[in-house]
C-alpha positions in Angstrom: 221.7 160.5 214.9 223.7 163.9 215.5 224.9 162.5 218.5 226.1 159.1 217.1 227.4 160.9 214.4 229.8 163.5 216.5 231.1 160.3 218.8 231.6 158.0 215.9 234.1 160.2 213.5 236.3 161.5 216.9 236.5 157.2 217.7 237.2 156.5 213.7 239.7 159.2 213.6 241.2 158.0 217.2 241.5 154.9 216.0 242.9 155.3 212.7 245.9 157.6 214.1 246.4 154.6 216.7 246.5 152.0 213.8 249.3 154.0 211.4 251.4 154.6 214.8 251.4 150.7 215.6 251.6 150.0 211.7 254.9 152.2 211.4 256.4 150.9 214.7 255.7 147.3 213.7 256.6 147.7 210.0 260.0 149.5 211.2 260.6 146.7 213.8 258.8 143.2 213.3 258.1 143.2 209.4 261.3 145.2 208.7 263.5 142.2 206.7 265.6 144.3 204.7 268.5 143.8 207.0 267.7 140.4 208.0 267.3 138.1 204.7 270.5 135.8 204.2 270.8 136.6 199.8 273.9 137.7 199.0 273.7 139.8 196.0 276.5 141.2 193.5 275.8 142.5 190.4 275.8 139.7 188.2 275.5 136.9 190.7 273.2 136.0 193.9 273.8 133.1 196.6 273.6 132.2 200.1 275.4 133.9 203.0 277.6 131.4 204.6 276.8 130.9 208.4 273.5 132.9 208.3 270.4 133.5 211.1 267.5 135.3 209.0 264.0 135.8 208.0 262.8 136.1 204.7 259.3 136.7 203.1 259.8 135.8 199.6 256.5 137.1 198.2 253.8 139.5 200.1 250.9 136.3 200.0 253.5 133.9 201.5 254.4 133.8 205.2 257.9 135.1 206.8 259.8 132.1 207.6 263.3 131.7 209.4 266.5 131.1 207.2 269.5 129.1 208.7 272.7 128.1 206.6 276.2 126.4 206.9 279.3 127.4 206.0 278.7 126.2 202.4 275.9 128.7 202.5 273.7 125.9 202.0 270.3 126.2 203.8 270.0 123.9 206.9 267.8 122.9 209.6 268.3 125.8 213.4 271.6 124.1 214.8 272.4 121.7 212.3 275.8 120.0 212.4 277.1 118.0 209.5 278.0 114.5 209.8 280.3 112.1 207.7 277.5 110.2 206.3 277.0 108.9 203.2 276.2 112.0 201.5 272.9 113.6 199.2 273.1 116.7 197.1 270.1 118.6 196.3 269.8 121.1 193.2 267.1 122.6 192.4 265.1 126.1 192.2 262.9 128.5 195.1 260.5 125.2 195.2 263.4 122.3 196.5 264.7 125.5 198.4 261.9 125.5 200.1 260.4 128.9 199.8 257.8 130.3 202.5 258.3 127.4 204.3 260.8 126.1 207.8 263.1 124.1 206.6 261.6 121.0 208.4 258.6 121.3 206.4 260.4 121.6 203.0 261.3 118.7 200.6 265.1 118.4 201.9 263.7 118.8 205.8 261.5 116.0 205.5 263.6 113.7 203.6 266.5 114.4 206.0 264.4 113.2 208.8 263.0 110.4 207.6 266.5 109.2 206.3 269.2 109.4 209.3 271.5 107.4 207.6 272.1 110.6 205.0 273.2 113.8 205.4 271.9 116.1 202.8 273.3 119.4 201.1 270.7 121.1 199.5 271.9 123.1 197.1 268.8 124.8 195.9 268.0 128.3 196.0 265.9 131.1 194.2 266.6 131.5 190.6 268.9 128.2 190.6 268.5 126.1 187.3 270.5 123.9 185.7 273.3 126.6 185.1 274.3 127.1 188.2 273.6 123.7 189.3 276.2 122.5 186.9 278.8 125.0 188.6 278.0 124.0 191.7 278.3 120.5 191.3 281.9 120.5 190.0 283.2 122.9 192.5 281.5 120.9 195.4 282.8 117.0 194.6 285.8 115.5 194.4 287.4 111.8 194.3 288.2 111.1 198.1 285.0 112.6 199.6 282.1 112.1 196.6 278.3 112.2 197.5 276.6 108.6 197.5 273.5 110.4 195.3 272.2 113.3 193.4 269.1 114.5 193.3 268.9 116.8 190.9 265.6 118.9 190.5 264.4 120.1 186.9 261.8 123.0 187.7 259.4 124.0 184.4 260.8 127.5 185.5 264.1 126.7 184.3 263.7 127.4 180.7 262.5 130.9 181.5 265.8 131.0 183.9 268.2 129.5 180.9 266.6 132.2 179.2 266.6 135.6 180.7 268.2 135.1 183.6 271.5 132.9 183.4 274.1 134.1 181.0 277.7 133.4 180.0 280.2 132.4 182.4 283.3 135.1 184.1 286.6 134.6 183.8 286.7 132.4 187.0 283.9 130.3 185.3 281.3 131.3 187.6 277.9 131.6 185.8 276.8 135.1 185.3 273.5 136.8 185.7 272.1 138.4 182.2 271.6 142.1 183.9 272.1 143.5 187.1 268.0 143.8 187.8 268.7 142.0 191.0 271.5 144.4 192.5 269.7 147.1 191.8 266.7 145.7 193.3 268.4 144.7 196.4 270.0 148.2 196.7 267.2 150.4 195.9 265.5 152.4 199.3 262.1 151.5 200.1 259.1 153.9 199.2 257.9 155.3 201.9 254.7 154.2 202.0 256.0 150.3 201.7 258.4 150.7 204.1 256.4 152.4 206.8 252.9 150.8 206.0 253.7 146.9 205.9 250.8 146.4 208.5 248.3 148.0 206.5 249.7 146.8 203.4 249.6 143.3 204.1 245.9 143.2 205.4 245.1 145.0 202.1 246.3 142.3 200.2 244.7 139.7 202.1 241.8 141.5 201.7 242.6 141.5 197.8 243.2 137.9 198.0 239.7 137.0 199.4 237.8 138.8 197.3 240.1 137.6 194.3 239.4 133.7 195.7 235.4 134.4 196.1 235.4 136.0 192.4 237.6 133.3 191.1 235.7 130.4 192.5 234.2 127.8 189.5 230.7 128.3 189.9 230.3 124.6 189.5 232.0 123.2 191.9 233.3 126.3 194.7 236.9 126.1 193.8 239.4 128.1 193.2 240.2 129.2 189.8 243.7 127.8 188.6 245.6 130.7 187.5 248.3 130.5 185.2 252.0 131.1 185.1 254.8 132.4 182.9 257.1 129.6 183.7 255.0 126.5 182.9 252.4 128.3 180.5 253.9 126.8 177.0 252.7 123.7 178.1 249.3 124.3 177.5 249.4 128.2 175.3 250.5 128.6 172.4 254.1 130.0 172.2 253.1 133.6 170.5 250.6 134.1 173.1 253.2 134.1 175.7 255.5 136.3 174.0 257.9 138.3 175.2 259.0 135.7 177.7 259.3 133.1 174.7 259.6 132.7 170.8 260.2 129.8 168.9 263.7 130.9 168.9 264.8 131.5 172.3 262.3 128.8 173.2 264.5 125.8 171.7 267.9 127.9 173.0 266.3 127.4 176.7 265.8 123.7 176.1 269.1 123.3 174.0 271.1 124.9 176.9 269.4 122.9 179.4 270.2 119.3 177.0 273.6 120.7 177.5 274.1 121.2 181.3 272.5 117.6 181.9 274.6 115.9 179.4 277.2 117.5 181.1 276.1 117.2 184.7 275.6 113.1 183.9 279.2 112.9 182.5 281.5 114.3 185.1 279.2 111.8 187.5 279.7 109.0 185.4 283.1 109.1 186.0 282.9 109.2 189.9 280.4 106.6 189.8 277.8 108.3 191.8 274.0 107.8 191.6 272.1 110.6 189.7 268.4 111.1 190.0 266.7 113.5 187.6 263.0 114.6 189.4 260.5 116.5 187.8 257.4 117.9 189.6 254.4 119.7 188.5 252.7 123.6 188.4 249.2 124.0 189.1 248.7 125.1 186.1 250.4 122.4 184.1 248.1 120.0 186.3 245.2 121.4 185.5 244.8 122.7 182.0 247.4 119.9 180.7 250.2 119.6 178.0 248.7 119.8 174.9 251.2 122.4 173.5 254.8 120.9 175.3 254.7 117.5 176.8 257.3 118.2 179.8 257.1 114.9 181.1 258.4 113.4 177.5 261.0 116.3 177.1 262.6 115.5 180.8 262.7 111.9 180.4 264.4 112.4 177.0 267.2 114.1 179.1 267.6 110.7 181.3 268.6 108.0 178.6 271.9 106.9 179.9 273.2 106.7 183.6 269.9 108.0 184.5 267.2 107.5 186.9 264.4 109.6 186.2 261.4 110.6 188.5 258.2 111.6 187.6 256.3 113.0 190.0 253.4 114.1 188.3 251.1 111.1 188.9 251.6 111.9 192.3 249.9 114.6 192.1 247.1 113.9 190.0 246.2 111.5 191.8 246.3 113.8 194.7 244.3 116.4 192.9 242.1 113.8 191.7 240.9 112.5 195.6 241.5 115.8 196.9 238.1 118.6 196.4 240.3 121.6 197.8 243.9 120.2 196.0 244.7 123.8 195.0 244.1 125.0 198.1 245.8 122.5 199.5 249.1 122.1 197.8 249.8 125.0 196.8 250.3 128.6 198.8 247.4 131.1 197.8 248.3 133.4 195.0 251.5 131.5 194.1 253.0 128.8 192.6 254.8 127.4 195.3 253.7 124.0 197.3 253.0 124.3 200.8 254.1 121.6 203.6 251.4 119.3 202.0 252.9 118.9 198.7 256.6 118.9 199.7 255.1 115.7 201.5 253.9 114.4 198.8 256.9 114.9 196.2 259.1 113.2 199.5 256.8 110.5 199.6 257.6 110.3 196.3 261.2 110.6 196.0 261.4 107.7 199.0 259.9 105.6 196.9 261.9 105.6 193.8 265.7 106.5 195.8 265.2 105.1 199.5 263.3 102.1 199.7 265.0 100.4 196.3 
C-alpha cells in the first residue's frame, strides 16, 4: 500500500502540472476568442463587422462555430458572393442568426440551398427584435432594387428585448441600446482564472451538465427535465412570479411597442408591394408546459391582419415532439434554448411549405 501510495501522488501531481500547462497554452491559443468574434460593439449599439472571418462561442454549453459576413455585415455562408437574384430578407433574433451553429446548418443556410433561385440577406443577429428590424429594413430597401420577400422572425424573446434592452432612437435615428451593459462587457479584461483555465473550465461544466441531465431526468419516462426560460416564461407563469423582468405594466409596453414596429414594418412594404411573411416558432418551454397564462400564437397572428401572411410554426413542432422520445434532446442544444441543426430543419421545412412551394 506504502508503495502504491508514494508512486501514485508523484504521477497525480505530474500529471496535474502537465494538464494546467496544456490548459493555459490551449486556453491562450485555441479557445482564446476574445480577438476573434466578428460583434461590433459601441456603447449604446451592437452589430456585425462588415467583411469578417471569426469564431464565436456564444454560451459555454454550445460549441465554437465559425462566423463569416459581407460587406453589409450580414452573416453569410465561407466565400459567398451575392447574386442579382430575386432577393429574401431575414430579421430575426440569436435563433434565425443561427447561434452555435455553421451557417449551412442554420435556418437561412438551409433555405438558401434548397432555394437557388433566391439570394438571401439574413439580417438576424443577437439581441435583434423588432426594433432594430424596423431600422434595418428602411435603411436597406429602396424602389429600383426591392427584395421579392420578407421573412420576418417574431422571437418570444422579443418582448423581454422591447423591454430592457432596446430604447429610444439617436439623433441619426439609429435605435439605441437602454445601457451600456454590453460595452462594458465587451471591454472588461478577463479574470484570470477564465482566461487561463478554459480547458478545465469547460470539462467542469460538462461535467456539471451530466450530472444536472441524470438529476433532471423525469423518472417516468428518462427524459430530460424541460427547464424554463425568462423570455417565454409568461406564457405559462403567472406575470408576478416573473418579476423583475415583467409587470403588468411594462408587460403591455413590450407588446404595445412591438404592435407598433409591425404596423409600421407592414406599411412602408405595402407601398413597394413586396411580400411580407410574419413566422413565429416555439421555446421548449412554451412546448411543453403550454400557454395557459399568454396565448402567443393568438397575439402574433393578431399582428398579421392586413397584407400579412402569417406562419405558425408551432404544430411543427409538436408534432415533432409528439413522435420524437428524445425531442428535447434533439432540437434543442443542452442547457439552452437554442435549436440545433435538427430544428432549424424543421422550422425550414416549414417555412418552404408556406413561402416556396405556393
Amino acid at each position: 500500500m506504502k508503495k502504491f501510495l508514494y508512486s501514485f501522488f508523484p504521477n497525480l501531481f505530474f500529471f496535474l502540472f502537465c494538464f494546467f500547462i496544456i490548459d493555459l497554452i490551449i486556453s491562450n491559443s485555441i479557445l482564446n476568442l476574445s480577438d476573434k468574434g466578428c460583434k461590433h460593439v459601441e456603447r449604446y449599439y451592437i452589430a456585425l463587422k462588415k467583411n469578417c472571418n471569426g469564431k464565436e462561442k456564444l454560451r459555454a454549453t454550445m460549441p465554437t462555430t465559425n462566423i463569416f459576413t459581407d460587406n453589409k455585415g450580414l452573416r453569410i455562408k465561407e466565400g459567398h458572393k451575392r447574386s442579382t437574384k430575386n432577393k429574401v430578407y431575414a430579421f430575426g433574433s440569436s435563433f434565425i442568426y443561427g447561434a452555435g451553429l455553421e451557417f449551412e446548418k442554420s435556418v437561412i443556410g438551409i433555405l438558401e440551398n434548397n432555394h437557388k433561385q433566391y439570394e438571401f440577406y439574413n439580417f438576424s443577429y443577437p439581441y435583434g427584435s423588432p426594433t432594430v428590424h424596423l431600422f434595418n429594413l428602411t435603411n436597406e430597401i429602396n424602389s429600383e432594387n426591392n427584395p421579392k420577400k420578407i421573412l420576418f422572425f417574431l422571437s418570444m424573446s422579443d418582448i423581454l428585448s422591447e423591454i430592457s434592452v432596446w430604447g429610444d432612437n439617436d439623433s441619426s435615428g439609429r435605435p439605441m441600446l437602454m445601457t451600456d451593459e454590453l460595452f462594458r462587457k465587451a471591454n472588461k479584461k478577463e479574470k484570470f482564472v477564465k482566461k487561463n483555465f478554459k480547458l478545465s473550465r469547460s470539462i467542469a461544466h460538462s461535467i456539471r451538465d451530466l450530472i444536472r441531465s441524470t438529476r433532471n431526468r423525469d423518472k417516468k419516462n428518462n427524459n430530460l427535465e424541460v427547464r424554463t426560460t425568462i423570455q417565454a416564461g409568461y406564457t405559462y407563469t403567472p406575470l408576478e412570479k416573473l418579476k423583475p423582468y415583467y409587470t403588468d405594466k411594462n408587460f403591455e409596453l413590450g407588446k404595445n411597442k412591438i404592435k407598433r414596429k409591425i404596423n409600421k414594418t407592414i406599411s412602408v412594404l405595402e407601398e413597394r408591394n413586396i411580400e411580407f411573411y410574419l413566422i413565429i416558432f416555439p421555446f421548449a418551454d412554451t412546448l411543453e408546459y403550454g400557454q395557459k397564462y399568454f396565448n402567443w400564437e393568438k397575439y402574433a397572428k393578431d399582428l398579421c391582419k392586413k397584407n400579412c401572411n402569417f406562419i405558425n410554426s408551432f404544430e411543427s413542432f409538436a408534432n415533432y415532439k409528439k413522435n420524437n422520445k428524445n425531442w428535447y434532446k434533439k432540437l434543442f442544444f443542452t442547457g439552452d434554448e437554442h435549436y440545433t441543426h435538427i430544428g432549424h430543419n424543421v422550422l425550414a421545412e416549414k417555412i418552404t411549405q408556406e413561402v416556396f412551394n405556393n
